[in-house]
C-alpha positions as CSV (number, residue, x, y, z in Angstrom):
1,X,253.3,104.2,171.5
2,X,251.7,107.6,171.0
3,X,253.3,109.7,168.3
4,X,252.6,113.5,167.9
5,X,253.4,115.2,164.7
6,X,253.6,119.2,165.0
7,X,253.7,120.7,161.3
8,X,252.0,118.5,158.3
9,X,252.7,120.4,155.8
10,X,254.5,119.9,152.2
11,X,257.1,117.5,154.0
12,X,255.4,116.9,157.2
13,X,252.5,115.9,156.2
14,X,253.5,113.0,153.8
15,X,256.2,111.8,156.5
16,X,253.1,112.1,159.4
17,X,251.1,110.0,156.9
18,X,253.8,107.2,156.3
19,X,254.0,106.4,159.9
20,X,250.1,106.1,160.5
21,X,250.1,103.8,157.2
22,X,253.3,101.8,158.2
23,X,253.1,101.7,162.1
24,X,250.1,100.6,164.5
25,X,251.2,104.1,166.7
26,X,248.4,106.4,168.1
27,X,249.3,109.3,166.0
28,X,248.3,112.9,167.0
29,X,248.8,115.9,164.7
30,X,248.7,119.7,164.7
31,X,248.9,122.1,162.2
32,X,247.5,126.3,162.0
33,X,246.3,124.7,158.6
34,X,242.9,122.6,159.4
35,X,243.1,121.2,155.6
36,X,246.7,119.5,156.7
37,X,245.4,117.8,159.7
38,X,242.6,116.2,157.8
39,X,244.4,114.6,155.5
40,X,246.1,112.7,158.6
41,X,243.5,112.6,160.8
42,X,241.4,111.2,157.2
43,X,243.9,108.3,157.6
44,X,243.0,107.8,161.5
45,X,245.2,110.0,163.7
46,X,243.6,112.8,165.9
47,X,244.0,116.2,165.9
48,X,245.7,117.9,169.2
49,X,244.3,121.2,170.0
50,X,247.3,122.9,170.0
51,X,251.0,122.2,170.5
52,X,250.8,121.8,174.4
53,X,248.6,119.4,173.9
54,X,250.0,117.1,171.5
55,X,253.1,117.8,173.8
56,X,251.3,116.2,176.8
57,X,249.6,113.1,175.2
58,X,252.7,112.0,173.4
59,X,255.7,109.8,174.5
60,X,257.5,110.9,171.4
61,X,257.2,114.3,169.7
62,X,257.9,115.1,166.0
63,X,258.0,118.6,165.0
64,X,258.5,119.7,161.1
65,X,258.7,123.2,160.9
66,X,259.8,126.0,158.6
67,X,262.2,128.4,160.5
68,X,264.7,128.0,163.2
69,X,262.7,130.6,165.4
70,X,260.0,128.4,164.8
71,X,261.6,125.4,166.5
72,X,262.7,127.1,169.0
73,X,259.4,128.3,170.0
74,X,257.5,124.9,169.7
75,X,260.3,123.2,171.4
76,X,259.9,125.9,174.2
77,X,256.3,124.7,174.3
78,X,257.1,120.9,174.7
79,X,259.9,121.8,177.3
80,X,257.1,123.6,179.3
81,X,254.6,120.2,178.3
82,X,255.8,117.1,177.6
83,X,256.4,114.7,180.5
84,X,259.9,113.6,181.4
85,X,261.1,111.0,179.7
86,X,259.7,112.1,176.6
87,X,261.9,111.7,172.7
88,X,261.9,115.2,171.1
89,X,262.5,114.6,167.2
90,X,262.6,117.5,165.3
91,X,263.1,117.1,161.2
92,X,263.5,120.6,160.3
93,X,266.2,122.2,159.1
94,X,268.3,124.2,161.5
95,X,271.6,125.8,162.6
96,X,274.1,123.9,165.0
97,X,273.7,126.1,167.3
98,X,269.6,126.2,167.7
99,X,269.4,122.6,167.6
100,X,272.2,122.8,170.8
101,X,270.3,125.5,172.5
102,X,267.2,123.4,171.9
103,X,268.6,120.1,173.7
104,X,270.0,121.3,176.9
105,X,266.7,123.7,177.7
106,X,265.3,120.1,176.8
107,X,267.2,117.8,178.9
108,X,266.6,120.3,181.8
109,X,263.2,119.0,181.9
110,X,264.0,115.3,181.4
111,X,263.2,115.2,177.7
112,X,265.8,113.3,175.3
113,X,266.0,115.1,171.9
114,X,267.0,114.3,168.1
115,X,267.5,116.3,166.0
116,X,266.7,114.1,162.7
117,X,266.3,117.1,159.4
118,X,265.5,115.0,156.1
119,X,266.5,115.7,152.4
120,X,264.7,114.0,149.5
121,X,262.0,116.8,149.4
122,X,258.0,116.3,148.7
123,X,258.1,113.3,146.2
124,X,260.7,110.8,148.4
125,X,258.9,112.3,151.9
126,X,255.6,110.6,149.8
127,X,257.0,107.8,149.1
128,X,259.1,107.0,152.5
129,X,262.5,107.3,150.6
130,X,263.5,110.2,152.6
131,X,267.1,110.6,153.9
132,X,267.1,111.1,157.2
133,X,270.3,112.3,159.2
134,X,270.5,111.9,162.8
135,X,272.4,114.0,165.3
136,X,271.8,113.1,169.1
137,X,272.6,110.3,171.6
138,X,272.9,107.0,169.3
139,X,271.3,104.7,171.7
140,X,268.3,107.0,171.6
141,X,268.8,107.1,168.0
142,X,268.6,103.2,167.9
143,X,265.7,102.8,170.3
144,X,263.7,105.3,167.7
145,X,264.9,103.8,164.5
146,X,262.0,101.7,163.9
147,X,259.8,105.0,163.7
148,X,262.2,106.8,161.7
149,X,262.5,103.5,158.9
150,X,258.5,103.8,159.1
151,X,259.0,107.3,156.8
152,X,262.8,106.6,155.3
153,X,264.8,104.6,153.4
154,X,268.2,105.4,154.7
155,X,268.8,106.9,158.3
156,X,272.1,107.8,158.8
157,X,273.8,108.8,162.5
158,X,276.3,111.2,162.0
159,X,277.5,111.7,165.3
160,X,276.2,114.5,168.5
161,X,273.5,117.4,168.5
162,X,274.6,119.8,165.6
163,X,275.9,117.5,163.5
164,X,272.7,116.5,162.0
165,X,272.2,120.2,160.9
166,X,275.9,120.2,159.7
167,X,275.2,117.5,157.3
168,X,271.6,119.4,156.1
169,X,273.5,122.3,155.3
170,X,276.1,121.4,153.3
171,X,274.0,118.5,151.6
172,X,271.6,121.4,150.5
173,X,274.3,124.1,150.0
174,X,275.9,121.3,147.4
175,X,272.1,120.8,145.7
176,X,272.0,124.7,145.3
177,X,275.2,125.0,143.7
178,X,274.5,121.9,141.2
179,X,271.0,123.8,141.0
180,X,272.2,127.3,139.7
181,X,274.8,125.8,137.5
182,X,272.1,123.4,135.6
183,X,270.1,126.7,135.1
184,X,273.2,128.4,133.7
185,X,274.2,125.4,131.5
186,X,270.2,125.3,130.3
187,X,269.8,128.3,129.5
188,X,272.9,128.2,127.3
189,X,271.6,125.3,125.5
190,X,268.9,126.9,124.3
191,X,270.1,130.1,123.2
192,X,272.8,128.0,120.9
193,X,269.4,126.2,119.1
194,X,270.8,122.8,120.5
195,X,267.4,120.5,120.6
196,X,267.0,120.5,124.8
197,X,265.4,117.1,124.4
198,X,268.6,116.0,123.1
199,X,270.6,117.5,125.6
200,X,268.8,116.4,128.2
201,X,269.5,113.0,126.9
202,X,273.0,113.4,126.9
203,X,273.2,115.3,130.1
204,X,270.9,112.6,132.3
205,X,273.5,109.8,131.2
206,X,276.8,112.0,131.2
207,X,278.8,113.1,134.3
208,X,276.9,116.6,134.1
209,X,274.1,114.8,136.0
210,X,272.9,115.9,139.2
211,X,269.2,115.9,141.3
212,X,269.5,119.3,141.0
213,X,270.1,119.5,137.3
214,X,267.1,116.8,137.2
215,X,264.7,119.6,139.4
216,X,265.6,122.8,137.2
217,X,265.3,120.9,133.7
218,X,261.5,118.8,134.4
219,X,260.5,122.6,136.2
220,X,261.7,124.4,133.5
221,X,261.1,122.4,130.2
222,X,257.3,121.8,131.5
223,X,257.4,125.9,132.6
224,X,255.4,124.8,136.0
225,X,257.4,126.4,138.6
226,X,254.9,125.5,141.6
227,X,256.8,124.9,144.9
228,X,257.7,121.1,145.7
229,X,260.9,123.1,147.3
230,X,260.1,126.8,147.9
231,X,262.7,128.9,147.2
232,X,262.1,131.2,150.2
233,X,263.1,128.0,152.2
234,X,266.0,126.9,150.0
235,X,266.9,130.8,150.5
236,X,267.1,130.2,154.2
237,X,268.6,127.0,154.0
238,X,271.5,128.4,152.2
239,X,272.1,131.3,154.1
240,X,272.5,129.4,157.4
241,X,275.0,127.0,155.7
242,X,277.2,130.5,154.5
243,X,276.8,130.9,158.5
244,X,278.5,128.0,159.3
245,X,281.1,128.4,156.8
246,X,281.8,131.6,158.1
247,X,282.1,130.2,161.8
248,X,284.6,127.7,160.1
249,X,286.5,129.9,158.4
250,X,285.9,128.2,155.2
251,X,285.9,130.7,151.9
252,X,283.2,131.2,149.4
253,X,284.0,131.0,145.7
254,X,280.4,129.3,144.5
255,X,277.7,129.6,147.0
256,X,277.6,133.4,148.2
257,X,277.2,134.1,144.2
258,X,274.0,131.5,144.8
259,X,273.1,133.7,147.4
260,X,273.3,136.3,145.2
261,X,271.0,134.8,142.1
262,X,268.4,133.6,145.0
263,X,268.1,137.0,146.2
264,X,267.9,138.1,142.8
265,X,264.6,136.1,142.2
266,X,263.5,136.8,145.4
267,X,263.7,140.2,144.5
268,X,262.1,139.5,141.4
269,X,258.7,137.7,143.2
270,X,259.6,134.2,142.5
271,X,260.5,133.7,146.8
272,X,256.9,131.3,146.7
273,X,257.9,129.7,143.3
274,X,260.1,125.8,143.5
275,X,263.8,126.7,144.2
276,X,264.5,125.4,140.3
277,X,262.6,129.2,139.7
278,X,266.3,130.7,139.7
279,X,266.4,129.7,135.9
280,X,263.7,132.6,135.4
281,X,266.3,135.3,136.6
282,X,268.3,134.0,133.3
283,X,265.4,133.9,130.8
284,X,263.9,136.7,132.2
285,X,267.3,139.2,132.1
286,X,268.6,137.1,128.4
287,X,264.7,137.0,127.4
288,X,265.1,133.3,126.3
289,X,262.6,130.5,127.5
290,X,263.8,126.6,128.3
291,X,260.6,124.9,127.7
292,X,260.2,121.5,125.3
């Protein structure tokens, strides 16, 4: 089967790379960044010359992309492309309502679509331990399981198109929120004097344990805030989940006030720093460092 791979970047790359180690696929990549598609093509796929053309050698087309405008433009680009009969997967992040808009241009034209965003974030997308959640016709989702186990440990269908980018949201809407309150609780530990290597201790084997406390405390205690998880991403991420609670009526208490501390560091010039950089907005404004 040929496989193309549009975007192999921080999380498309490693995923694009697991399937060329762990499948015998013809994989073909594109990327506007020539160092990206090296380090697959290094492994033995090709490089597409552009997005149309990855689009008409393929019989299944991955996209991982940044921005829902951004799906929406390749996937305009594989509608126009790609033969019929052709599996559109797209891993990104989006809103209900793109991903919907997506498919049915998309099965205009005879192409079958997934939409299939991932969580698990640069490390687990290395390692193929990626969570994948599937939204989409199931049988297709079957049929295509083989190539989504080649990157992931746990693929989940969760029922039609939109529900995959239900799930995204409030999986990293809940990450956020556990996120901003380990930055909180850190930052309180160390302006009491409590020994942080201690409370670490206590807090990775207490119920105060999250993956998000486990991000903001190894970003902050080491002070390398380099993006596995950009918080200009996690920024947009959040705001389409407030979206869809808005659309379903549900009330804010918690994450709007996240909003409201990403923007703040945003603001502040952190937007290209890891999302854990919303602990600097506390020890910037308290002038108090979490660092062991």
């Amino acid at each position: 089967m040929k496989v193309g791979f549009i975007g192999v970047g921080n999380m498309g790359g490693p995923m694009c790379r697991n399937i060329i180690k762990n499948t015998n696929h013809e994989v073909i990549v594109f990327d506007l960044n020539p160092d990206a598609v090296k380090q697959c093509t290094d492994l033995g796929a090709s490089a597409g010359s552009s997005v149309a053309d990855v689009a008409g050698r393929s019989d299944v087309v991955i996209t991982s992309l940044p921005m829902p405008k951004n799906v929406e433009e390749v996937a305009a680009i594989i509608a126009a492309n790609a033969k019929p009969g052709t599996v559109y997967i797209d891993l990104s992040t989006n809103s209900p309502a793109v991903a919907k808009r997506v498919c049915e241009a998309l099965k205009a034209k005879g192409i079958q679509m997934l939409e299939a965003p991932v969580s698990g974030g640069t490390p687990r997308a290395t390692d193929g331990t990626i969570c994948i959640m599937v939204g989409g016709d199931e049988t297709v989702c079957d049929a295509q399981r083989p190539l989504l186990n080649s990157f992931s440990s746990e693929v989940v269908h969760v029922g039609e198109i939109g529900m995959g980018s239900v799930a995204k949201l409030i999986n990293n809407m809940l990450a956020f929120c556990n996120m901003a309150a380990a930055a909180e609780a850190l930052v309180m530990g160390a302006k009491s004097g409590i020994d942080l290597k201690k409370l670490d201790q206590v807090i990775s084997n207490a119920s105060g344990f999250s993956s998000g406390y486990r991000s903001v405390a190894n970003k902050a205690f080491a002070g390398d805030f380099r993006p596995t998880f950009a918080l200009d991403l996690a920024h947009k991420d959040l705001r389409l989940a407030l979206e869809l609670a808005d659309e379903l009526g549900v009330p804010g208490m918690i994450a709007p006030q996240v909003m409201s501390l990403m923007r703040l560091a945003r603001g502040m010039g952190m937007g290209g720093n890891d999302s854990a950089t919303v602990i600097q907005v506390y020890e910037k404004a308290l002038n108090t460092q979490v660092r062991t």
